[in-house]
N, C-alpha and C positions, 0 to 999 in steps of 0.2 A: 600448712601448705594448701588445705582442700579451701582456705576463704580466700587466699589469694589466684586458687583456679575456677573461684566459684565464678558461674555463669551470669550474665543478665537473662529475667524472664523475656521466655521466646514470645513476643507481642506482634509479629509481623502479619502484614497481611498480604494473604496469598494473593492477590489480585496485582499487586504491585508491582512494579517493572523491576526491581530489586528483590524482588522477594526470592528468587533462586541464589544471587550472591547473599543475603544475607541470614539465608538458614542455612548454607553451606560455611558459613564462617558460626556463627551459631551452635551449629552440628558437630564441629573438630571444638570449642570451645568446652562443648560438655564431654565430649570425649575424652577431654583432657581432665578433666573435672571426677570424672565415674572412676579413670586410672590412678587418681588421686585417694578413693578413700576404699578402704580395705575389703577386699574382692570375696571375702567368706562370709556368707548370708547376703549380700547383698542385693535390696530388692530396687534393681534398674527402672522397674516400669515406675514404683513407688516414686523414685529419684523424680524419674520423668515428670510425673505428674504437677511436682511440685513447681516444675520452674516453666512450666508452658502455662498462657494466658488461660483464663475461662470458656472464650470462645473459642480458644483453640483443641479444648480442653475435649468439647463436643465431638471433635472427631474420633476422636479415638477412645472415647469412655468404655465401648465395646471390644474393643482390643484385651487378649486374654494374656497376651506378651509381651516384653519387650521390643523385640522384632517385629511384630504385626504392629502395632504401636509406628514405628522408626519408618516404615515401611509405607503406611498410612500417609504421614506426616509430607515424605518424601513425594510421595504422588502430590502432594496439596503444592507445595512449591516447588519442585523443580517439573517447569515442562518439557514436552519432549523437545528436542532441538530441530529447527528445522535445516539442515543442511545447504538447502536450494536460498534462501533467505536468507540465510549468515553471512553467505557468502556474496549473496549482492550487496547486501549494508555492506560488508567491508572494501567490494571494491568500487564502490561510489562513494567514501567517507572521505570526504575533504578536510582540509586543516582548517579551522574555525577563527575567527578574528583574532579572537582572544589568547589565541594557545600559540604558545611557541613549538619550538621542537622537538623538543623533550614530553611533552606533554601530549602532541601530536602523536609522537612514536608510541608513546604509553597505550593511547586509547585505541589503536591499531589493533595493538595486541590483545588488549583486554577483547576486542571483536574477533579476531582470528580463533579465540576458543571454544568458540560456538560453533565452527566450520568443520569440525569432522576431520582435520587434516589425519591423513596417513598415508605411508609409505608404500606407492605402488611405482608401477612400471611409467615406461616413460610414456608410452602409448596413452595409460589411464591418465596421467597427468595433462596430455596435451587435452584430453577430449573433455576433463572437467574444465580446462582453461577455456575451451571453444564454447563451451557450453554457458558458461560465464558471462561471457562476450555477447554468445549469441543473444539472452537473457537481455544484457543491460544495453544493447544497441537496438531492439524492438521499436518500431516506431509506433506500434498499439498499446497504450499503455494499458488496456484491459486484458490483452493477452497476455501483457507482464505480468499482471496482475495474478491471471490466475495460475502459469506455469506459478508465481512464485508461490502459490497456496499448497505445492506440494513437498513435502519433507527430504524425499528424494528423488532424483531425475538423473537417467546417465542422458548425455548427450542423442543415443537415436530416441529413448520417449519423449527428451525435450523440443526434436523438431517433430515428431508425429502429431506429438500435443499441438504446436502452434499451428502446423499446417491446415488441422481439423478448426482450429477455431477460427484459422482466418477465413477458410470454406465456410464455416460456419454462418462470419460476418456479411460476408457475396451473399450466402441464401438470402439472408434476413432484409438487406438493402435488398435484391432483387425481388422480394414478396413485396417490399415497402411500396415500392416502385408498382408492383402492376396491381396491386387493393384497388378498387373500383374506389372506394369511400376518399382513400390520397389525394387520387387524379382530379373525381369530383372537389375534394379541398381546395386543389392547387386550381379549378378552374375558377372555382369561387372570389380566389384572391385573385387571380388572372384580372375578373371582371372587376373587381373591387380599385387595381392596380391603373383599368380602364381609365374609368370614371375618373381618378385622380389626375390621371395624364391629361384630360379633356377638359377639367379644372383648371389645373395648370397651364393650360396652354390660351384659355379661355382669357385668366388672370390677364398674362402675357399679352394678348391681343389688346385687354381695358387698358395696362400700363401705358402701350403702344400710344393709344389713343387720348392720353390725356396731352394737356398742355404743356405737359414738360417736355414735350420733343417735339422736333423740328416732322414735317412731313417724310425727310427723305429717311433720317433719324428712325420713324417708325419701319418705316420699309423691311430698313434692313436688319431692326429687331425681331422681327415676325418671319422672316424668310429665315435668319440662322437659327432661332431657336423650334420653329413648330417642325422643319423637318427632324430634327434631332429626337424630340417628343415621340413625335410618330414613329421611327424607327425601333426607342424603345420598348413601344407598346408590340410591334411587330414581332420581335425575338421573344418575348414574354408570352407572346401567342404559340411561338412556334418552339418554346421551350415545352408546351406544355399537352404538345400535340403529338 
């Protein structure tokens, strides 16, 4: 019985986007395996050792137990969950070209496990749902970004948080705005912006004047477009004043 519960060596690597489903499927496999062979003298850490890779073998050489061993191991793959995250993958996961609906439903659920669901009031229910909402309708995606870096958030630290970042974002465009060094840039380009206009319109007046137009023909090339020119340069001034 114990070769047909025997395990494959544990070779995964902790870094991997699977690495938590596949030491927890891993993990019940050997447990299935250890309840297999006779439970008097039996040296578990010894077992252990024998079926975990080399490299994996490193972390836990130090380990004086079983348990600290099991425990070890556990930290390496399973991270902690973050609650705030899980729950926005799952309510933005669309059904995929490929998948029908069955296979759609599937992958729902494999996501809703990482969510933390449990059984509160209806109060808590509405204000993680708002919270949710509030999350995935942001129109900052940096603020999404970082509400979503925390593991858990009730609904008031969710908008505390945004409120301070988007205060945040006003300081920081409002410092942008009055730097001496900005202003100076944006005159820079201003004049740069000049020059080209005055180019441009210069071009305009040679085009005007060749042989390919009639006298009247140029008139009325140079009247519609050099005011046009100028105006532009105007508001460019006056954006920057």
């Amino acid at each position: 019985m114990d070769k047909v519960l025997r395990p494959e060596r544990l070779e995964v690597d902790p870094n991997s986007s699977e690495a938590s489903c596949e030491w927890l499927h891993w993990k019940k496999t050997f447990d299935n395996f250890l309840n297999a062979l006779p439970s008097e003298g039996l040296d578990k850490l010894g077992v252990l050792v024998n079926f975990i890779s080399p490299r994996i073998f490193q972390n836990i050489e130090e380990a004086e137990s079983y348990d600290t061993a099991i425990e070890i191991l556990k930290t390496m793959f399973v991270k902690p969950l973050n609650e705030v995250y899980s729950r926005h993958v799952l309510a933005t996961r669309n059904q995929q070209a490929s998948e029908n609906v069955d296979e759609y439903m599937q992958a729902l659920k494999s996501l809703s496990k990482h969510c933390n669901f449990e059984a509160v009031s209806a109060v808590q229910n509405r204000d993680a749902y708002v919270r949710d909402a509030f999350i995935r309708g942001l129109n900052s995606t940096w603020i999404r970004q970082r509400l979503l870096e925390n593991k858990h958030l009730d609904l008031n630290t969710t908008y505390d948080h945004a409120r301070s970042l988007e205060v945040a974002i006003k300081n920081a465009e409002a410092y942008r705005v009055s730097d001496p060094s900005t202003v100076y840039a944006a005159a820079q380009n201003s004049e740069t912006q000049n020059d080209e206009t005055s180019c441009d319109i210069e071009k305009i007046s040679a085009t005007a004047n060749s042989a390919c137009f009639s006298v009247a023909e140029r008139n009325i090339l140079v009247q519609n477009v050099q005011p046009e020119m100028c105006f532009v340069s105007s508001v460019i001034k006056k954006d920057i004043s």
